[in-house]
C-alpha positions in Angstrom: 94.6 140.2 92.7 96.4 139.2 89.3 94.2 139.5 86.1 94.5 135.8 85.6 93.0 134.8 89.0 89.5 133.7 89.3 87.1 134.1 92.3 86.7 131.3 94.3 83.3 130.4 96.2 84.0 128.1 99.2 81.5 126.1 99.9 81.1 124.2 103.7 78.0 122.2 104.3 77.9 121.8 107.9 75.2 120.2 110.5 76.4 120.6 114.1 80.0 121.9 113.8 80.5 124.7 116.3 83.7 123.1 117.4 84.8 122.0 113.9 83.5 125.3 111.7 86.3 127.9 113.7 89.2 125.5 112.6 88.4 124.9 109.2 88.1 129.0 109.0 90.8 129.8 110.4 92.5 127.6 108.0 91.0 129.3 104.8 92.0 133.1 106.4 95.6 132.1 107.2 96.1 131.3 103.1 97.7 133.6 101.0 95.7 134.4 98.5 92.4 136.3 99.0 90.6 135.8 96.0 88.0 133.7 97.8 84.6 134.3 99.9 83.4 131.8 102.3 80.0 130.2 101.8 78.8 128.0 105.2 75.1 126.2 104.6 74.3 125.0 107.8 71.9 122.3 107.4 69.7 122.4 110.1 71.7 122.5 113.3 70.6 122.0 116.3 73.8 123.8 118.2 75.3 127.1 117.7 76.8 126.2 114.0 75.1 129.2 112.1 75.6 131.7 114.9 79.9 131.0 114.4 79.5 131.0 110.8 77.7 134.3 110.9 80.5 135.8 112.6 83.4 134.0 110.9 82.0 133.1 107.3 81.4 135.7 104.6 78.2 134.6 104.1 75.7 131.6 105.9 72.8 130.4 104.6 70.3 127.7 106.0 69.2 124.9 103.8 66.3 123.0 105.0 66.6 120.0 102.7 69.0 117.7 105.0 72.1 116.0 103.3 75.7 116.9 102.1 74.3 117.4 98.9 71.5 119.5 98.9 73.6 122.1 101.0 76.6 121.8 98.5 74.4 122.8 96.0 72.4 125.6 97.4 75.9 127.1 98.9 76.4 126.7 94.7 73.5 128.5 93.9 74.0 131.8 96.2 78.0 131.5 95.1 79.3 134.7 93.5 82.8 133.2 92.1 83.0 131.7 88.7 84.7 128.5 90.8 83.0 126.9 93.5 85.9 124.9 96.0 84.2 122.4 98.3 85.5 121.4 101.6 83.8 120.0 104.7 83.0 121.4 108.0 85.4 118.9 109.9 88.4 119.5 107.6 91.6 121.5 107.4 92.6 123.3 104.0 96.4 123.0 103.9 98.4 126.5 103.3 98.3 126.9 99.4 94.7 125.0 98.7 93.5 128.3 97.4 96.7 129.2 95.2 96.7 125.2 94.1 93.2 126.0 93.1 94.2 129.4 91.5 96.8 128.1 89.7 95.0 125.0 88.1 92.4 127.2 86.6 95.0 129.7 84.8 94.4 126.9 82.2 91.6 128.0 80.6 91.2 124.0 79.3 90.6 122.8 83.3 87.2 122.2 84.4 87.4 120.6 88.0 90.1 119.5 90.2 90.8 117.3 93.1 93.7 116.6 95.0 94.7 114.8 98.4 92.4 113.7 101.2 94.7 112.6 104.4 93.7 112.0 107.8 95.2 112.6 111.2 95.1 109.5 113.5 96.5 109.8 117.2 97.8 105.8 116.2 101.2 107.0 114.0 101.0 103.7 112.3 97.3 103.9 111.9 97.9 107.2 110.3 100.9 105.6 107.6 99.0 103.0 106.7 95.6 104.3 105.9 96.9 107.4 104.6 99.1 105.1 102.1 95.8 104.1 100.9 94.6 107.7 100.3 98.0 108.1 98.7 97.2 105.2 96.4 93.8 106.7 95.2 95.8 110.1 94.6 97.5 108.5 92.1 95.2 106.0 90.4 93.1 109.4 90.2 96.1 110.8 88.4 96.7 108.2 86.1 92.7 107.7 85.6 92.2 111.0 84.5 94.3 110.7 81.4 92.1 107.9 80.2 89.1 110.2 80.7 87.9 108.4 83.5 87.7 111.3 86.6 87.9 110.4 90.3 86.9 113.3 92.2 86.6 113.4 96.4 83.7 115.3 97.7 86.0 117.0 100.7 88.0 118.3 98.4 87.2 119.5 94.9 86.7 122.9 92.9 84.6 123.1 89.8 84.0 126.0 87.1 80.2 127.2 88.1 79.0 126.5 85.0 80.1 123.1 84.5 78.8 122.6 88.1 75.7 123.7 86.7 75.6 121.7 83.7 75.8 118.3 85.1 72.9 119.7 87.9 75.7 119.1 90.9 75.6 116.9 93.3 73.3 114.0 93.8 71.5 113.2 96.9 73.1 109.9 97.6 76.1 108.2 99.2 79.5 108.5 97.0 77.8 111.2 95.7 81.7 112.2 94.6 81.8 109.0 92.4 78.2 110.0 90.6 79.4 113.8 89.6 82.9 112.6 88.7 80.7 110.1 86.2 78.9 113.2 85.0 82.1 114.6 84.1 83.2 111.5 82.3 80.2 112.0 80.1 81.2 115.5 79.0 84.0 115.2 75.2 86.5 116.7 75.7 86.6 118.0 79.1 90.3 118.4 81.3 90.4 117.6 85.1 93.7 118.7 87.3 94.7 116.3 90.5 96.6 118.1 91.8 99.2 117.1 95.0 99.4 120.5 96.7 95.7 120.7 96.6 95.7 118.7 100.0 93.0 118.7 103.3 93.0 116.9 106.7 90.2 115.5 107.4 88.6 114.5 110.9 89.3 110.5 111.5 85.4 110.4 113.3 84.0 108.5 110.8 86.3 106.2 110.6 86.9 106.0 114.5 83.6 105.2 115.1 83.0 102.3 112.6 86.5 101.0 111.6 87.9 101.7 108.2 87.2 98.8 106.2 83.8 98.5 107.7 83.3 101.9 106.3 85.2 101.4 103.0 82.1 98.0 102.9 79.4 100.5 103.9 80.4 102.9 101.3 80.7 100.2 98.8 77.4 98.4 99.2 75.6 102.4 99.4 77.0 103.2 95.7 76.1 100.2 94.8 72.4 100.4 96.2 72.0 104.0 95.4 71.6 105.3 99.1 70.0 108.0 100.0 72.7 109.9 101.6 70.0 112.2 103.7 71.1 111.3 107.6 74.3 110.2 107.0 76.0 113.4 108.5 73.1 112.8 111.5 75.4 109.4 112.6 78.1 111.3 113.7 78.9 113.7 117.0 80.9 117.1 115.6 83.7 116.6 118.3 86.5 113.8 117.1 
């Protein structure tokens, strides 16, 4: 490992994933560049989700507190790398997530990062259109960021520990990816990286299940309201 690298923690909350947790491994030990552990926080599952990550991860932990949230940030809190990467159980980290990762923080002057969020949909058109969408936000995020306004996506983003820990990570609600870009916002000064090769695949489940705009509504009506994001992850089956 170069000098300049960091150590990367990454980070999977994951409730009920056996099927999920082995492909979004895999994934993370086919990139080519090691300087990473991997952190799994199962949150309470009811299947045999800690049992894989015990064999595959690096490290599992249980957290008792149910939500995305409070496992992201007790997988934080047992983290040995100075960067913590966050990714969910029902994703795929494209081939150079870690070395878009590395790379980005060989600025000294870059805090967080965040990249692209796409989604694999058996429709082909489904999966142009909506993922021109996610394209869209890419680059608003882009653009946003040099006005020092930071837009950040919760399945995908890697932080510098202790600016994790300064803002108090993240909050127990829905969008809870809009509330610690906010908290970043606050901080003079501070550089964020969006980055394109930064990239994960995401399971279309969610949106299967309740439509996309329905869930683009639900979304915008819980950040609004302030959620509590608790049981969100309990809505959904782990199998797409």
């Amino acid at each position: 490992m170069d000098k300049k690298d960091n150590f990367i923690s990454v980070i999977i909350p994951a409730y009920n994933e056996e099927d999920n947790l082995p492909i979004v491994i895999a994934s993370l030990r086919a990139q080519q560049q090691k300087n990473f552990e991997i952190i799994v926080v199962d949150n309470n599952s009811k299947d045999n989700t800690y049992s894989i990550a015990k064999k595959l991860s690096d490290r599992v932990y249980k957290c008792k507190e149910q939500g995305l949230s409070p496992a992201r940030n007790y997988g934080a809190k047992q983290a040995k790398g100075n960067v913590l990467a966050f990714i969910d159980a029902d994703c795929i980290a494209s081939p150079k997530w870690i070395e878009s990762i590395n790379d980005g923080f060989k600025d000294k002057s870059i805090s967080a990062m965040s990249g692209l969020v796409l989604h694999k949909f058996k429709n082909p058109l489904k999966n142009v259109y909506i993922n021109s969408i996610f394209y869209y936000q890419f680059v608003y995020s882009k653009v946003a960021g040099k006005f020092h306004h930071f837009i950040l996506t919760s399945p995908n983003i890697a932080i510098k520990k202790d600016i994790f820990n300064k803002i108090k990570g993240f909050k127990k609600i829905i969008c809870e990816d809009i509330y610690l870009s906010k908290e970043l916002s606050k901080i003079s000064g501070i550089k964020i990286k969006i980055d394109s090769r930064m990239k994960v695949y995401c399971s279309t489940r969610r949106l299967d299940k309740e439509g996309f705009f329905k869930t683009l509504n639900y979304w915008a009506f819980a950040h609004l309201k302030k959620v509590d994001a608790s049981n969100y992850a309990l809505n959904y089956k782990s199998k797409d």
